[in-house]
C-alpha positions in Angstrom: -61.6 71.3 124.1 -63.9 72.6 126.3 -62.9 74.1 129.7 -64.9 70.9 131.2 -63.0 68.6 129.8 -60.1 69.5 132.3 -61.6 71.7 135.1 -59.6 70.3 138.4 -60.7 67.1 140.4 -59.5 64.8 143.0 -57.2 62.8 140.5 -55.8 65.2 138.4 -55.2 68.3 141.0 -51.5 68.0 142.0 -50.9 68.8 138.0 -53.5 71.2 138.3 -51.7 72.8 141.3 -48.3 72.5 139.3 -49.6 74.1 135.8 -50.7 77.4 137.9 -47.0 78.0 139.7 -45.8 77.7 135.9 -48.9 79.5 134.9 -47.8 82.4 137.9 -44.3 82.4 136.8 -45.4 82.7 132.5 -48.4 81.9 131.0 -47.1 81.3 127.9 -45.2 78.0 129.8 -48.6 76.3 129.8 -50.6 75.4 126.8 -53.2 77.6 125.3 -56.8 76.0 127.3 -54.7 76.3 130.7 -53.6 79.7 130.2 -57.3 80.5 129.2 -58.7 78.1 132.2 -56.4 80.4 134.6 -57.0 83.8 133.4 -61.0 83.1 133.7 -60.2 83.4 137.7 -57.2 85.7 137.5 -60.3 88.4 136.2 -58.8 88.3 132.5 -55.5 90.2 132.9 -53.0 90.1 130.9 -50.6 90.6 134.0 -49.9 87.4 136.3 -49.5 87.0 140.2 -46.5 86.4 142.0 -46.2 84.7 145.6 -44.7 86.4 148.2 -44.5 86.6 151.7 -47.1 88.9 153.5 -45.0 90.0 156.2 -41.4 88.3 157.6 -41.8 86.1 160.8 -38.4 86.7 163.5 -37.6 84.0 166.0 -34.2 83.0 167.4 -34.3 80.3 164.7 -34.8 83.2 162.2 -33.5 86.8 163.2 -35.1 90.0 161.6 -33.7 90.4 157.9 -33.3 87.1 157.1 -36.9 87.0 155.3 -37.9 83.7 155.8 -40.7 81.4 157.2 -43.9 83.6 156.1 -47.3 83.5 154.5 -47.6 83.9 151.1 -49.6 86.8 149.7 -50.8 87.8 146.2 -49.5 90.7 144.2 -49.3 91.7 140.5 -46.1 91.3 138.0 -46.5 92.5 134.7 -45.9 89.3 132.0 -46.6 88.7 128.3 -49.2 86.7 127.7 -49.1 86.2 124.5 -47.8 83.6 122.0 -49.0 79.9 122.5 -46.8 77.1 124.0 -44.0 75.9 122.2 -44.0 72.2 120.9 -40.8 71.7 122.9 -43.1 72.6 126.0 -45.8 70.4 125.3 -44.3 67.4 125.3 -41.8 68.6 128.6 -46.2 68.8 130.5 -47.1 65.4 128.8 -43.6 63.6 130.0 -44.7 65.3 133.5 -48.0 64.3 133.2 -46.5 60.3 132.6 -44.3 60.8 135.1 -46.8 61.6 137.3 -49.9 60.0 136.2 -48.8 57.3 133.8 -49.6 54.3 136.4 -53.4 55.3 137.1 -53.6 53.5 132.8 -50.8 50.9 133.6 -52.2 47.4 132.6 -51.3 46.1 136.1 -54.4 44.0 136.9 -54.2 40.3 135.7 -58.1 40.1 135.5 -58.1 43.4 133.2 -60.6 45.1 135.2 -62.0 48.3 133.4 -59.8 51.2 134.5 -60.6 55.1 134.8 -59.5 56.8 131.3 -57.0 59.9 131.8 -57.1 62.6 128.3 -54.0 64.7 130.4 -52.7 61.4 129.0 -52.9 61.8 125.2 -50.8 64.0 123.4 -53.7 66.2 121.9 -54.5 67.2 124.9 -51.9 69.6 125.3 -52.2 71.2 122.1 -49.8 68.3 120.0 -51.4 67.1 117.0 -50.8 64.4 114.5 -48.5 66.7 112.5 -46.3 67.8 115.2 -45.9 64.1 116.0 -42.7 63.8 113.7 -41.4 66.7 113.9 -37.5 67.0 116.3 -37.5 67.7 119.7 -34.9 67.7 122.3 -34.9 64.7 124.2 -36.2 65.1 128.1 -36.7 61.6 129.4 -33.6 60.0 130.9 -31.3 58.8 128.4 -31.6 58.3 124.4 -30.5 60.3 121.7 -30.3 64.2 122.0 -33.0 64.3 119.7 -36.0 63.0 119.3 -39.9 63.6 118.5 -42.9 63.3 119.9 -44.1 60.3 118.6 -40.6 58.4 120.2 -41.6 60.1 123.3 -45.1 58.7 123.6 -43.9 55.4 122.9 -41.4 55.6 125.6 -43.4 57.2 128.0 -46.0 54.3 127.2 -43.7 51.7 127.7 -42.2 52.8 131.1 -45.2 53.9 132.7 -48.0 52.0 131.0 -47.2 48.5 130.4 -47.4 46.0 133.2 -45.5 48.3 135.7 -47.0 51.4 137.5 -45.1 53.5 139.6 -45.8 56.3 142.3 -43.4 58.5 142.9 -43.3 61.9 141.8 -45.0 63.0 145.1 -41.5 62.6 146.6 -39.6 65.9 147.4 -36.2 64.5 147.0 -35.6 65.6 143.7 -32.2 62.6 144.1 -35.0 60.5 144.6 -37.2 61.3 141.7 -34.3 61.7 139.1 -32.5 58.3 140.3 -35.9 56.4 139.9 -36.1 58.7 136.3 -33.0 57.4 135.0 -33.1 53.7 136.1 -36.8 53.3 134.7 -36.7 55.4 131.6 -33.3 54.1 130.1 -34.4 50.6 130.4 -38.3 51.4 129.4 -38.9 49.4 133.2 -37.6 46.1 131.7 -35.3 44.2 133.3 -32.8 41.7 131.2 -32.4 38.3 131.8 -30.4 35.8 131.2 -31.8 32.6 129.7 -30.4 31.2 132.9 -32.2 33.7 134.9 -35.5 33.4 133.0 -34.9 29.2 133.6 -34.8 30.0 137.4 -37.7 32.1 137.4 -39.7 29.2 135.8 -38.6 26.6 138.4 -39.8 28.9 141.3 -42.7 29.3 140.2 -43.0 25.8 139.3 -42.5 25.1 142.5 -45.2 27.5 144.1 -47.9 25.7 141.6 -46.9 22.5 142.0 -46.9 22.9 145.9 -50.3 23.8 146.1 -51.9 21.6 143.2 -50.4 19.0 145.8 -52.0 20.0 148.7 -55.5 20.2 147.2 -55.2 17.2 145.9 -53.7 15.3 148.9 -55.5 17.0 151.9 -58.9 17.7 150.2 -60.6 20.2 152.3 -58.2 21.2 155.0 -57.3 24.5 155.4 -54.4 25.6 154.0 -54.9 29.6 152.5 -53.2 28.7 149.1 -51.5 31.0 147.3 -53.2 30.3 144.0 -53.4 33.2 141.6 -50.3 34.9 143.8 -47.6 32.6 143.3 -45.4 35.5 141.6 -44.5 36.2 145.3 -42.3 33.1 145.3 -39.4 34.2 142.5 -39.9 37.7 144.2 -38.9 36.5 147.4 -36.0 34.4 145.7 -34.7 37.6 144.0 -35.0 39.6 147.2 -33.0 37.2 149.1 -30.2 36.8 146.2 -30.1 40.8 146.2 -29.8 41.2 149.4 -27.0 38.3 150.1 -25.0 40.3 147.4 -25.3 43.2 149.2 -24.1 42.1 152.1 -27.5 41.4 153.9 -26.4 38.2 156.0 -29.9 38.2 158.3 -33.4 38.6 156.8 -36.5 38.7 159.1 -40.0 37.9 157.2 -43.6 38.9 158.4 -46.7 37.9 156.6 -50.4 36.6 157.3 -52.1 33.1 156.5 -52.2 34.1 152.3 -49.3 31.7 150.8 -47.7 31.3 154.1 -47.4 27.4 154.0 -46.2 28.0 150.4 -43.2 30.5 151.4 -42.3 28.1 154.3 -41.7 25.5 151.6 -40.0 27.0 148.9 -38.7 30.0 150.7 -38.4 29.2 153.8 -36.1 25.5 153.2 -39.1 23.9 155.7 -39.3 20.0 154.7 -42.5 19.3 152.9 -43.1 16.5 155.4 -43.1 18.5 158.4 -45.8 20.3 156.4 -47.7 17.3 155.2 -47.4 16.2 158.6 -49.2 18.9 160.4 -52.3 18.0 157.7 -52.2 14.9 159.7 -51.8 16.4 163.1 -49.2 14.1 163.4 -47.4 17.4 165.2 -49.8 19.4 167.0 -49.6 18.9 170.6 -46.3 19.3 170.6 -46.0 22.1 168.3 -45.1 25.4 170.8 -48.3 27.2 171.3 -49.9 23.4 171.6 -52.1 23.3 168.4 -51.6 26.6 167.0 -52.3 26.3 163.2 -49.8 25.6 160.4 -50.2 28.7 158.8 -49.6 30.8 161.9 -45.9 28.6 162.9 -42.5 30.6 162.6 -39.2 28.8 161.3 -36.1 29.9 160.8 -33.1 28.3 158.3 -30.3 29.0 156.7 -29.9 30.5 152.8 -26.7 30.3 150.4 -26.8 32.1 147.4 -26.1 31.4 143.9 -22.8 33.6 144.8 -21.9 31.5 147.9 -23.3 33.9 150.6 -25.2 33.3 153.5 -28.1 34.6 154.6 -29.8 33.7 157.7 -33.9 33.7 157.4 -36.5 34.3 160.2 -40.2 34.3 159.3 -41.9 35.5 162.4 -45.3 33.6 163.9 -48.2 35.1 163.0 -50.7 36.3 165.0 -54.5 36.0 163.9 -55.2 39.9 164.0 -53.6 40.8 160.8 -50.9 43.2 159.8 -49.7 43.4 163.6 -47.0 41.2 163.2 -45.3 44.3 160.9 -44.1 46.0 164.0 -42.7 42.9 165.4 -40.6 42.3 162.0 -38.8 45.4 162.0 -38.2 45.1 166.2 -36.5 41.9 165.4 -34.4 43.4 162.8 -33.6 46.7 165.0 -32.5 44.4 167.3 -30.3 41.9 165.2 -28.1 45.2 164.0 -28.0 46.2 167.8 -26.7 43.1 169.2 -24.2 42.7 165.7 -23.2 46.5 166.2 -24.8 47.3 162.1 -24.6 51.0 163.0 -25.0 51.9 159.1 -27.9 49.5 159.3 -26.7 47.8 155.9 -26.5 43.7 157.0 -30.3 43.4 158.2 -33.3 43.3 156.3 -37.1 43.4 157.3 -39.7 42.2 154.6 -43.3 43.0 155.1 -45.6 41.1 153.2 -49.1 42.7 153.6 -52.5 42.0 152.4 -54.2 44.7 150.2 -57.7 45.0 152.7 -55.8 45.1 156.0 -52.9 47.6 154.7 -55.7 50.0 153.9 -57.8 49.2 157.0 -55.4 48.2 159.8 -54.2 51.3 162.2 -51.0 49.6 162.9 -49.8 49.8 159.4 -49.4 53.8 159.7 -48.3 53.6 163.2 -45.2 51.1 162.2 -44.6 53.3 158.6 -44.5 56.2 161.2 -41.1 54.6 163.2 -39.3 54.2 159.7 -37.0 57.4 159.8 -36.7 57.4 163.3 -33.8 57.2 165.1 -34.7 54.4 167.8 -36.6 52.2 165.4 -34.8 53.2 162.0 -33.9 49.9 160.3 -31.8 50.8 157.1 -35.3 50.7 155.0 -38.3 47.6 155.3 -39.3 46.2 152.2 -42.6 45.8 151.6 -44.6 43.4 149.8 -48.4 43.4 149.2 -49.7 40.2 148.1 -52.8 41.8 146.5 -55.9 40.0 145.1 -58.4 42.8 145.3 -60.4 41.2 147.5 -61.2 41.0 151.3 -62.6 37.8 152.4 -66.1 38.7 150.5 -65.4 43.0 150.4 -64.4 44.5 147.3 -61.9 47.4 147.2 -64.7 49.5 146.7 -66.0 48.5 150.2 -62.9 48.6 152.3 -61.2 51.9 151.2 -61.7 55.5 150.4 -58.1 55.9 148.4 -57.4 54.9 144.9 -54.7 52.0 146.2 -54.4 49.6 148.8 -50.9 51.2 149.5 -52.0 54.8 149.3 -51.1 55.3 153.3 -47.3 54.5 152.0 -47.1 57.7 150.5 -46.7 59.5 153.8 -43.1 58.1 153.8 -42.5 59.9 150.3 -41.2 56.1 148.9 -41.8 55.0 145.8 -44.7 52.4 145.2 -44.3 50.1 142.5 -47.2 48.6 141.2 -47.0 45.2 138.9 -48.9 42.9 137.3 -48.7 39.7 139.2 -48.9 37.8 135.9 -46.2 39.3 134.8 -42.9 37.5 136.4 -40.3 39.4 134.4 -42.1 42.6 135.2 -42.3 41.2 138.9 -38.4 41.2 138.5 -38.1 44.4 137.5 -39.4 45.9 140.2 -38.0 43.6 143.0 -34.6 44.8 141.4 -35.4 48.4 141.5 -37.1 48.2 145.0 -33.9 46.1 146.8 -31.6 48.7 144.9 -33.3 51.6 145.8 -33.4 51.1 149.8 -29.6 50.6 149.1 -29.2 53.7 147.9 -31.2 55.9 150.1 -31.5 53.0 153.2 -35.3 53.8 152.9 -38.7 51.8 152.9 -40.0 51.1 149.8 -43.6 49.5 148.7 -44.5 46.5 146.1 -47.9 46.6 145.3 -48.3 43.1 143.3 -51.9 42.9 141.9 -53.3 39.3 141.5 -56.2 37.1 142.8 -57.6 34.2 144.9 -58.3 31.1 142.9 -60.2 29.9 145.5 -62.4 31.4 148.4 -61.0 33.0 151.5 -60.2 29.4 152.3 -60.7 26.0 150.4 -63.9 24.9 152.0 -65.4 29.4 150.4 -67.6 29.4 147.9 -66.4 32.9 146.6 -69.0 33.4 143.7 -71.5 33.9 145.9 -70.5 37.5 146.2 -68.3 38.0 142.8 -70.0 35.8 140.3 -68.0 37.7 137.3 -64.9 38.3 139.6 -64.9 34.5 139.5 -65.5 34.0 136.4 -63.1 35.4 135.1 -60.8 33.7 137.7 -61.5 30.7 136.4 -60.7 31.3 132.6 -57.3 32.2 134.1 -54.0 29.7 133.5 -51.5 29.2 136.4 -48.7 32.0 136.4 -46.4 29.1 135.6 -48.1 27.7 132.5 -48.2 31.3 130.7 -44.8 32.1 131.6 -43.7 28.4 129.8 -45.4 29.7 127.0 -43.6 32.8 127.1 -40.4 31.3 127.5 -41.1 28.2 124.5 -42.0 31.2 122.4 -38.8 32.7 123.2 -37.0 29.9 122.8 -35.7 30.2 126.3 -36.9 26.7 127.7 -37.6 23.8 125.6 -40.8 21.8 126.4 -39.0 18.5 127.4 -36.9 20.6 130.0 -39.9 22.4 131.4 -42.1 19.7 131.7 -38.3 17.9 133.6 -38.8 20.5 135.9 -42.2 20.0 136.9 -41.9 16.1 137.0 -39.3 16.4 139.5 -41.1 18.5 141.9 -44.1 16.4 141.6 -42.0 13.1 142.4 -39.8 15.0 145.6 -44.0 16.1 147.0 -44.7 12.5 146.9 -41.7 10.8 148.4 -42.1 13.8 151.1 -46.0 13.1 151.6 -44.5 9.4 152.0 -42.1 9.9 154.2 -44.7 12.1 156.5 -47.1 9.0 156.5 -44.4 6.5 157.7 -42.9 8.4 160.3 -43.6 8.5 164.2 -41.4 11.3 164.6 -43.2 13.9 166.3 -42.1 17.4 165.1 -40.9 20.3 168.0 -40.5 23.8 168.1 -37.8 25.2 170.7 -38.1 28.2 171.6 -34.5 28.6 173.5 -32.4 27.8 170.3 -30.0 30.0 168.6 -29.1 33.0 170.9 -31.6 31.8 173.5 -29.4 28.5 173.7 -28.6 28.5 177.9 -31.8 30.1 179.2 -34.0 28.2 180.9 -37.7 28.8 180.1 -41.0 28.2 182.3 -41.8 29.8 185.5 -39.7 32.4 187.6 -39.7 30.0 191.2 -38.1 27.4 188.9 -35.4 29.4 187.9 -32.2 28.5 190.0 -30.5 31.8 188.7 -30.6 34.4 191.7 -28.9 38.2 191.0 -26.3 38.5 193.8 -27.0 41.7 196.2 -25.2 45.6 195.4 -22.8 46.3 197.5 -24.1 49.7 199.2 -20.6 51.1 198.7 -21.0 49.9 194.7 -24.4 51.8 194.7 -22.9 55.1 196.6 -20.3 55.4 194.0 -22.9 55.0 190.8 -24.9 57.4 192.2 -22.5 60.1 192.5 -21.5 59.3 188.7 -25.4 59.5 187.7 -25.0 63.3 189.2 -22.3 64.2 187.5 -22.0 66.2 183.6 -19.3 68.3 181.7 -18.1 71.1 183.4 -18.9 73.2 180.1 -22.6 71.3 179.5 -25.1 74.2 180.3 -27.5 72.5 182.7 -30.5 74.1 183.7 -31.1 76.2 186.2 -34.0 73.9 187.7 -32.4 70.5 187.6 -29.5 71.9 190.0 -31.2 71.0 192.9 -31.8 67.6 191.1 -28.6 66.6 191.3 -27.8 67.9 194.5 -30.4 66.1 195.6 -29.0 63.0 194.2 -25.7 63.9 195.7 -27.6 63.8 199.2 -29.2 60.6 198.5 -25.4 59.3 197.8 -24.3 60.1 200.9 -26.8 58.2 202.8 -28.8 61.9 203.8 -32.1 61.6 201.6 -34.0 58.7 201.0 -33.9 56.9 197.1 -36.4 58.4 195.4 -38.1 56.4 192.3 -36.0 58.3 189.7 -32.8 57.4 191.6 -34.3 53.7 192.7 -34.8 53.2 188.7 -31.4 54.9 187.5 -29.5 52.6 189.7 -31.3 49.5 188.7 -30.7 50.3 185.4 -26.7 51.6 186.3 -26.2 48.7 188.0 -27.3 46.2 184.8 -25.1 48.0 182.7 -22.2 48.1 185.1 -22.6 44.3 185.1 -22.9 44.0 181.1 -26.8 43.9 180.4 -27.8 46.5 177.7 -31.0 48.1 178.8 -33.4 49.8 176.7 -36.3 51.8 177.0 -38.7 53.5 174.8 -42.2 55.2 175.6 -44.1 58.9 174.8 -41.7 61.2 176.6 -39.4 58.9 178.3 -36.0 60.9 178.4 -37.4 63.3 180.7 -40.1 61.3 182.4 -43.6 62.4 182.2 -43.6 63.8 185.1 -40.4 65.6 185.0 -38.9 63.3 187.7 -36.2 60.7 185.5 -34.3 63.3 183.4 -31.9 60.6 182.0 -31.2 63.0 179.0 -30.2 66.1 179.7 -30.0 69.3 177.1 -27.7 72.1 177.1 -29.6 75.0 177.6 -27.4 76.8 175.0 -26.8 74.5 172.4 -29.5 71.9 172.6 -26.5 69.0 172.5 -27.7 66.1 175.0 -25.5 64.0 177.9 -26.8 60.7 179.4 -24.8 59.8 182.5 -26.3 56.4 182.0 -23.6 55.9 179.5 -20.5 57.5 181.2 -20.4 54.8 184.2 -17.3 52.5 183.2 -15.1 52.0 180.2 -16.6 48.3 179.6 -20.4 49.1 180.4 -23.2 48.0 178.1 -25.0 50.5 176.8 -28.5 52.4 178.1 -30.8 53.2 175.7 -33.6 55.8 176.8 -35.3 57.3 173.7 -39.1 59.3 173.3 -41.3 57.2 171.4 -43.5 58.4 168.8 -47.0 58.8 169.7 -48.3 55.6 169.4 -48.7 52.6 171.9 -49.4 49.3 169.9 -46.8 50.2 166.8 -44.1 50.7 169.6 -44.9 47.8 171.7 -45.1 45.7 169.1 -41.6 47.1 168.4 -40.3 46.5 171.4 -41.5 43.1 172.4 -39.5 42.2 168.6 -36.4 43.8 169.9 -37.1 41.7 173.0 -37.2 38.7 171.1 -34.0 39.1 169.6 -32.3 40.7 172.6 -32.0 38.0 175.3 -29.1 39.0 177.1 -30.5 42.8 177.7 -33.8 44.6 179.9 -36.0 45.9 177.0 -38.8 47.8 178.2 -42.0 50.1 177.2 -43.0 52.7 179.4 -46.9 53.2 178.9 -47.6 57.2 179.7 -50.4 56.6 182.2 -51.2 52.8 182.8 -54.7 52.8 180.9 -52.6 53.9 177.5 -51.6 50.2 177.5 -55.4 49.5 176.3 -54.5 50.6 172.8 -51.7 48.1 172.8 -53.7 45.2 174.1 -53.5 43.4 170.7 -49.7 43.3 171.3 -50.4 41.3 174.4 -53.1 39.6 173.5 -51.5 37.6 170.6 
């Protein structure tokens, strides 16, 4: 092998990087081309290098002597060099290199596009020939006998990493993380068992995705309707999420997604009646629809789930706005909000699902502005799943077009969560992965990313003529059988399903779709949206003058006697020097000797809701202390750093006062906010924009 063969790239640098600590710490832990590849810059000595600091930074956070927190330097450690690489080590750097590489060969297109070809991926590579392949080994992947070989290790490697599941994860510093993901992938190979039961469920759902939409286009011939043709995997994934979930105590789910399968999911995810559908075709429904004539695929609903176990799970799918991916903020707002207002402190009964589209998660701004509020502790949700519906294609732009990164979901990796990618022909592989994605957040309450490679069927909508721009793409499209027809085949072959009982199934979807399309035509009923049900049951909605709810005047006395609370803190909280005068200040205005300023005018306001049972909440770029150093609703010790808000020291029975700096981002947070808003209508939920032009970059939010 020559030294070109592996000299270090952009795909293959991370194990680069890795090799050379090894190499640092002893050559002879890497195999024989590295150590030579290495030495040729480390001028040919037999000796090594060792990191260490260059000098010892002191703060108060690290006093002198504690050696920490410094630059590293270069110096020389005498090692022997000689000897190659045992065979144990060898295959330790190619189960590494699977670990870490295996998904960039995984067969997780359903078209079988041509894929980039990887030789850190075969065995000879790192010096393990033919004869070694049989020869014992300790074992090194998660479970299996204590010994193996080689050849056993490929195959397992293969099968975990390489079949039609591919999985990111070893950039995650967590080594928990890593080795929980190690052990439930590798012991199993990434299969999941099924019942025959299970496997018969599987089939219906997605029966009922391919039937749906065979339907449509053949009963509303050229009417919009954004099928989910070539996707419909998404259907049993969403059914497997929501059974998971329910066992797990999850008793509210909130959905986002765009236009892609969205009349689908309302149907068969969703509980929405088929005729209410059918009669939107017909604009039967339209002027009365809330929005007055937004479009099918853009409506909300919201229903009621019970699991095969008896729970319930209440489901929200959230309206959609035309500007994709800026509904994801919204989602997990809405979910924020739900624990809030159900007091979920441990953030274990709510669930946000994401389903993005593979184009706009790579393109769309918003998408690492609401993966940015995911570990933070005023948007936190207990861990969004996300979903992305992926049919390599945008509209008419290749992947090639639209992003500089190998994936779609690339910009997920700055969460360090694992990304699963599957083949969305695949359903039992589909399984496996919605299974290790809803236990993992469990585990470790963290986001985590389903990248589910399919395709359009059709054009961007049904009236696109797509091979225009990807004649072969198409072609190849169109030699493809629906998801449900080769999983029948599967299962026949199995002997899981007979044909009389899958072709039952498929009958009796076909004959509810007509008595529903029936039903639609024959009715006058004209289909409404509320939007003051559920928790927004006794408002009244429309304009402020016809409101005949009026907020009874403060008592001045009332006000006096907040005020002095809002000026007072622990007698042993360290205060700082500066905000004395502050509250003494404050004290003045209480007695009726200063005029209300604007900090005192707003912490009253907000006192004086909370005194009367309205939670208020506020979020914005440096909101606890104000921008201009005038609010200081948080207040740090000076010695300790521990915080006090005399917001939430007023009465026993108060609500509570939320106050919390925002991360640096306006349309991610407002997006946030005006979700918990949604879901908080009992409660003051505001955004403070930094400067009043900042709201520019959130104009989307408002907008739509």
């Amino acid at each position: 092998m020559t030294t070109q063969n592996f000299l270090p790239d952009s795909h293959n640098l991370p194990y680069v990087e890795e090799l050379f600590t090894h190499f640092l710490a002893d050559p002879a832990s890497v195999p024989q081309e590295w150590q030579q590849y290495f030495a040729s810059f480390t001028n040919g000595t037999p000796g090594a290098y060792r990191l260490e600091p260059s000098f010892h930074r002191s703060s108060i956070f690290n006093p002198p002597g504690n050696g920490g927190g410094s630059a590293p330097s270069v110096t020389h450690a005498p090692l022997d060099g000689s000897g190659a690489a045992s065979l144990q080590e060898k295959v330790v750097w190619l189960i590494r290199v699977y670990r870490v590489r295996g998904h960039m060969i995984a067969k997780i297109d359903p078209l079988g596009m041509p894929r980039q070809s990887f030789p850190e991926l075969d065995p000879a590579y790192h010096g393990i020939s033919e004869a070694d392949m049989d020869r014992p080994v300790a074992q090194r992947m998660a479970g299996g006998p204590a010994m193996t070989t080689p050849r056993e290790t490929f195959a397992r490697l293969r099968n975990t990493y390489c079949r039609s599941i591919g999985v990111q994860y070893m950039h995650i510093d967590d080594p928990k993380m890593r080795e929980w993901l190690q052990t439930r992938m590798e012991t199993t190979e990434n299969r999941i068992k099924l019942t025959k039961e299970e496997q018969i469920r599987i089939f219906t759902r997605l029966t009922d995705a391919v039937i749906f939409e065979e339907f449509v286009q053949k009963k509303f011939i050229g009417s919009k309707s954004f099928s989910l043709e070539g996707g419909e995997s998404l259907i049993p994934l969403l059914d497997m999420a929501i059974e998971r979930a329910g066992e797990y105590g999850v008793d509210e789910i909130v959905l986002g997604m765009a236009h892609r399968g969205r009349l689908n999911v309302l149907a068969n995810i969703m509980g929405k009646n088929p005729r209410t559908i059918f009669s939107e075709f017909e604009d039967k429904s339209q002027a009365s629809i809330l929005g007055h004539g937004d479009v099918k695929y853009h409506l909300g609903y919201s229903s009621d789930w019970t699991t095969t176990a008896g729970k319930k799970v209440h489901l929200t799918l959230c309206f959609n706005a035309s500007h994709l991916e800026f509904v994801n903020p919204v989602v997990i707002g809405r979910a924020r909000a739900k624990a809030d207002r159900n007091g979920d402190t441990k953030l274990e009964k709510k669930l946000a699902i994401v389903i993005h589209g593979d184009s706009a998660m790579a393109g769309e701004g918003v998408v690492q502005e609401t993966f940015n509020l995911s570990q933070l502790e005023a948007y936190k949700t207990g861990g969004t799943l996300h979903i992305v519906l992926n049919n390599q294609i945008g509209f008419t732009t290749l992947a090639v077009q639209n992003r500089s990164m190998t994936y779609c979901s690339d910009v997920a990796k700055m969460l360090q969560i694992p990304i699963f990618h599957v083949d969305g022909e695949d359903p039992e592989a589909v399984m496996q992965v919605i299974s290790l994605a809803m236990d993992f957040r469990r585990e470790f309450k963290s986001d985590v990313v389903i990248d589910m490679l399919c395709y359009r069927r059709r054009g961007h909508n049904e009236g696109d003529e797509p091979s225009y721009t990807q004649p072969l793409m198409y072609e190849a499209i169109r030699q493809r059988k629906p998801v449900g027809e080769s999983y029948k085949s599967h299962l026949l072959t199995q002997g899981g399903i007979s044909a009389q009982q899958a072709d039952e199934i498929g009958h009796r979807r076909r004959a509810y779709l007509e008595d529903e399309l029936a039903a639609a035509k024959n009715s006058t009923e004209m289909y409404t949206v509320s939007s003051l049900a559920g928790i927004w049951q006794g408002y009244t909605g429309g304009l402020e003058k016809h409101s005949d709810h009026h907020i009874p005047n403060v008592p001045v006395e009332k006000l006096q006697q907040l005020l002095r609370k809002l000026s007072v803190y622990p007698k042993d909280f360290a205060l700082h020097p500066k905000l004395q005068r502050f509250f003494e200040l404050r004290e003045e205005m209480a007695a009726g000797k200063k005029p209300l300023d604007w900090s005192a005018g707003e912490a009253l306001a907000f006192a004086t809701l909370a005194t009367g049972g309205i939670p208020v909440r506020m979020t914005g770029q440096d909101s606890e202390r104000g921008t201009f150093s005038h609010r200081h609703a948080v207040l740090h010790d000076i010695k300790n750093e521990s915080t006090y808000m005399p917001l939430n020291h007023l009465a026993p029975d108060q609500a509570p006062v939320a106050i919390h700096n925002s991360a640096l981002s306006e349309v991610a947070v407002l997006g946030f906010e005006y979700g918990y808003s949604i879901d908080t209508p009992d409660g003051l939920v505001i955004w403070e924009a930094q400067f009043g032009d900042f709201v520019n970059v959130a104009q989307v939010i408002i907008d739509q």
